[in-house]
N, C-alpha and C positions, 0 to 999 in steps of 0.2 A: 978829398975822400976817394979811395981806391973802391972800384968796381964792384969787389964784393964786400964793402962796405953797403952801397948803395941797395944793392941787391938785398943787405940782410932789412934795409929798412922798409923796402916795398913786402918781403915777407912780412914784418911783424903789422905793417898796415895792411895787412890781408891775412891777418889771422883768422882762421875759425870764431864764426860764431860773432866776430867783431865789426865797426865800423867807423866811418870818421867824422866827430861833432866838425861842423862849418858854423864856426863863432866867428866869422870876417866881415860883419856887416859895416858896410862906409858910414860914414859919420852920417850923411842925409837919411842911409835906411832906417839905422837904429832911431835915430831921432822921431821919424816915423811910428815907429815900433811904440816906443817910448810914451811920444804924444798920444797915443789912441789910450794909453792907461795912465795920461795924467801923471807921468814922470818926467821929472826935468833932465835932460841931454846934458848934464854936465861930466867933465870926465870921473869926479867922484865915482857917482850915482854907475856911470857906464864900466868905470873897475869895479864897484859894489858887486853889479849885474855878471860880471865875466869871470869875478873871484866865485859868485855863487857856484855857477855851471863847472868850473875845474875843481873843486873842493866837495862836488857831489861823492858820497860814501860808496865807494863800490864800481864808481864810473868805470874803471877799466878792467871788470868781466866784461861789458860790451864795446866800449869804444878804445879803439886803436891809438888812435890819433886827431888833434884836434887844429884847424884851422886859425889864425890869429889873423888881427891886423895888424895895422904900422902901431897904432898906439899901444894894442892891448902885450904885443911881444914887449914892450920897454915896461910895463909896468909893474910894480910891486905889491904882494901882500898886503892887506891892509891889515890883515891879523895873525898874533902868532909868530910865526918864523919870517924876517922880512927877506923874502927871495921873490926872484923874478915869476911870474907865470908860466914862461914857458919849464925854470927851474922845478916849480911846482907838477907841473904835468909832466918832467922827466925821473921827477921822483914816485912816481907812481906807473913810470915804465909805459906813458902815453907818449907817442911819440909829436912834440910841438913841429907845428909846419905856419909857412905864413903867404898870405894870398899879397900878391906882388902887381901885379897889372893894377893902372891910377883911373880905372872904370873907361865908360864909353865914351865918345864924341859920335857927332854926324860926318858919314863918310863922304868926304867931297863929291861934289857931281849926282850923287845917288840918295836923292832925299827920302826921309823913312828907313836910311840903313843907318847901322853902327861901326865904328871900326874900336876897338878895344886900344886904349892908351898907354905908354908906359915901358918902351922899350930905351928910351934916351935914359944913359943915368945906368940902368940895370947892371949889368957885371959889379958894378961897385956895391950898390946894394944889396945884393945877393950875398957878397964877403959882408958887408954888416950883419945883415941875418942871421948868416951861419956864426958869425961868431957869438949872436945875443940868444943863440940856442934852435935856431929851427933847423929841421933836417929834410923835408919838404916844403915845397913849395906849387902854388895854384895859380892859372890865369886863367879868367874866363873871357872867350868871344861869345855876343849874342848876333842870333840869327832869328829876323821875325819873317812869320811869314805872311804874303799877300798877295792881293794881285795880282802885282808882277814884280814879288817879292818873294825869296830873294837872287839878284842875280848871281851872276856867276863872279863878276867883278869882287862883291863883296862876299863871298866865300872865300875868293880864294888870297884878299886881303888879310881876314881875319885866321887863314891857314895856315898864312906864311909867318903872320905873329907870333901865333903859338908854338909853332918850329922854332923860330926863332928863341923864342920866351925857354922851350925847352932846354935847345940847345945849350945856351948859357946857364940852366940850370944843372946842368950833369956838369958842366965846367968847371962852377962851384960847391959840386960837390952835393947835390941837392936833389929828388928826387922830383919829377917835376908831374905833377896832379895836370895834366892838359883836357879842361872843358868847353866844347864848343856846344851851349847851347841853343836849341832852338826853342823858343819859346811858348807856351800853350796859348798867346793871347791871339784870337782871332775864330773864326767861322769855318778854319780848312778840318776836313775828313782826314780822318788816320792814314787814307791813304796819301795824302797828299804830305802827310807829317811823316812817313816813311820814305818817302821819296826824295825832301827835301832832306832828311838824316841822312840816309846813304850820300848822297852829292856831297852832304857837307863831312862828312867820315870820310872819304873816298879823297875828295881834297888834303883834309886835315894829313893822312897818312903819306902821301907823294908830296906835301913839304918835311916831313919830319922825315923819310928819305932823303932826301935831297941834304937836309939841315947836317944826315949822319947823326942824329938820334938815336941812341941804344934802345931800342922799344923794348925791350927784355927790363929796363931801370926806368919806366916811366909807369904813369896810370892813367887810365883814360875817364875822367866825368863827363856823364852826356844824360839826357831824358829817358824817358822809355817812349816807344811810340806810344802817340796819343791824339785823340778828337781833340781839335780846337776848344778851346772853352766857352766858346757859343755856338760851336755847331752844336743843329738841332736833332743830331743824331750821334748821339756819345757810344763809344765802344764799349761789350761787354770785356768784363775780365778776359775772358778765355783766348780775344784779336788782339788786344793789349799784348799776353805774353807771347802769342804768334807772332804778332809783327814785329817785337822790339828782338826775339830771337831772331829771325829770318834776318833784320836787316843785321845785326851785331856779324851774322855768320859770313853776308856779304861782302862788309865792309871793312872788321876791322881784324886785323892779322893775328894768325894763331901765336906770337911772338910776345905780344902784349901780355903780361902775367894777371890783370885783373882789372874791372871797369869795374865803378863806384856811381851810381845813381844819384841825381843831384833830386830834389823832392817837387821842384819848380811849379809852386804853387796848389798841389796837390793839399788835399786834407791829410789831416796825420794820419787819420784809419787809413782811409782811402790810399795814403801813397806805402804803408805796412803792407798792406794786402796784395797789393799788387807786386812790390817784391816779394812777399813769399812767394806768390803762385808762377813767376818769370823763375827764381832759382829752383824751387821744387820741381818744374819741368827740365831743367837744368840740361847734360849732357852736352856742356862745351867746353873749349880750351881754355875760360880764360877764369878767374876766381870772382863771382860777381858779388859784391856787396853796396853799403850806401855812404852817402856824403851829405847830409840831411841838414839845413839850417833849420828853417822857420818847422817844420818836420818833425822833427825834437825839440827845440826850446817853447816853442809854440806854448803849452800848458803852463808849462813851469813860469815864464815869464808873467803869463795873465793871473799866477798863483801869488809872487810873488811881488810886484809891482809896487816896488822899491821899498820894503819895509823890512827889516832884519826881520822882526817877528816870525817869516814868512818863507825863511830862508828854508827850512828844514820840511816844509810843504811841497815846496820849490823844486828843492833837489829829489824829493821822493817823484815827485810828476818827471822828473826828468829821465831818473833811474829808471822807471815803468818803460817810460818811450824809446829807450835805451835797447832795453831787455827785450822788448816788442821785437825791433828790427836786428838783436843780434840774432833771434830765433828766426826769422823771416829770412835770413842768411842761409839758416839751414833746412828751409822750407817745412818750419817747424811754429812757427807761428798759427795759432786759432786763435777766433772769433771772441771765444770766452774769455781768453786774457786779458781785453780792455776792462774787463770788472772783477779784474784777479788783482790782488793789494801789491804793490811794488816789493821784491823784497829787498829792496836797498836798506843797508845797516840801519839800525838808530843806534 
């Protein structure tokens, strides 16, 4: 795919008003997921679940483009027209992408770190992909932080991945979603959650230099700054949008066309709100919207929970959370819309 090929797809993933479902959960997550509502992990049940979320009425006023897995891009229809998933979500002018990195391991020598898996194998992959219909593609690195975590060693492992991971993704033709996040799990201060973001932005961008990266055809997924999720002093709204702009301006280049919010375990209210009020202060270079998994399906799934009857409940809770954060896009999101009725089609 030529250049301004790729280019027109990071536009339509940053449409106005739009943003990207992250339906890529690994077999363990969902399962997870699945287990707490008494559903069986089979891959029936798990196409049932992922045909529901792409055949919501109306999904693409709000969402751009949607994240897949290994399984869920090969799969098909179970009703109706038998076409692939991602076929289904190109017919409706969503653009299918597929998260490629085979999760974490522990990073040698540095116990309590991650290195992100899955670059053996890739270039070939990536030509499967693109031919089973994706037109991006995601790798996430995590970074936790701790006492004397995390170093510098495993930043600038899980940097050079992603470069990498890129790289071969423009190669193939593919738009490449690059997320390094740091995780909310632990007792650190926002400031210390801003500090360790920059380091790891600052990394991330002098491999993807190096790698020869078109950052002009990539996207960046990352957190917002944020209190640990047991410190005993959580940030209002207002340091939240301060710090995650401050660090964004420091670290990540005006070249980048647009950063995408990953929800990392925030509540649904709670992680809406906080994007509207980071893009409504707005006034920067780059197009900010979201990349939301549990964020968005959160509702609809616990609506849902595995039974057709429940499907058309499901997708309304979905379209709400949707419509929630395409407006939060344009710092147009209130308070009162959580008990405003979806209006996704019937």
């Amino acid at each position: 795919m030529t250049a301004p090929a790729l280019e027109s797809t990071v536009q339509s993933l940053l449409a106005s008003g739009k943003g990207i479902l992250a339906a890529d959960e690994s077999f363990p997550t969902i399962e997870k997921r699945f287990k707490a509502l008494n559903i069986s992990s089979t891959e029936e049940n798990r196409g049932a679940y992922r045909e529901m979320l792409v055949t919501t009425p109306g999904l693409s006023e709000f969402i751009s483009g949607v994240i897949l897995f290994d399984e869920t891009v090969r799969q098909r229809m179970s009703h109706g027209i038998p076409i692939t998933i991602p076929e289904a979500l190109a017919q409706q002018e969503i653009i299918p992408g597929i998260k490629v990195d085979k999760g974490t391991a522990s990073l040698a020598n540095f116990p309590g770190e991650k290195i992100t898996q899955g670059l053996d194998g890739l270039r070939e992959r990536l030509a499967g992909y693109r031919e089973l219909g994706a037109r991006f593609t995601k790798w996430r690195a995590v970074i936790t932080i701790g006492e004397d975590a995390p170093t510098g060693a495993c930043i600038k492992a899980n940097a050079n991945a992603l470069a990498l991971f890129a790289a071969l993704s423009q190669e193939a033709g593919l738009v490449p979603i690059v997320e390094p996040e740091i995780l909310m799990n632990g007792s650190h201060t926002i400031a210390r959650c801003e500090e360790v973001t920059n380091a790891a932005l600052e990394s991330v961008f002098a491999a993807l230099f190096e790698q020869h990266v078109a950052l002009e055809l990539m996207l960046l997924k990352t957190g917002m700054i944020l209190s640990g999720a047991e410190c005993p002093q959580q940030a209002e709204l207002g340091e939240v949008t301060e710090a995650t702009l401050r660090c964004f301006r420091r670290s990540v280049p005006a070249a980048v066309p647009g950063i995408v919010f990953l929800s990392g375990g925030q509540g649904d209210e709670v992680a809406t709100q906080r994007l509207n009020a980071i893009c409504r202060a707005g006034d920067v270079p780059w197009r900010l919207s979201f990349s939301f998994g549990r964020a968005l399906q959160s509702p609809a799934l616990k609506i849902w929970k595995g039974s057709p009857d429940n499907v058309e409940a499901a997708q309304a809770a979905l379209h709400h959370r949707a419509q929630c954060n395409g407006l939060a896009t344009q710092g147009k999101y209130s308070v009162e819309m959580e008990n405003a009725k979806s209006t996704v089609a019937q």
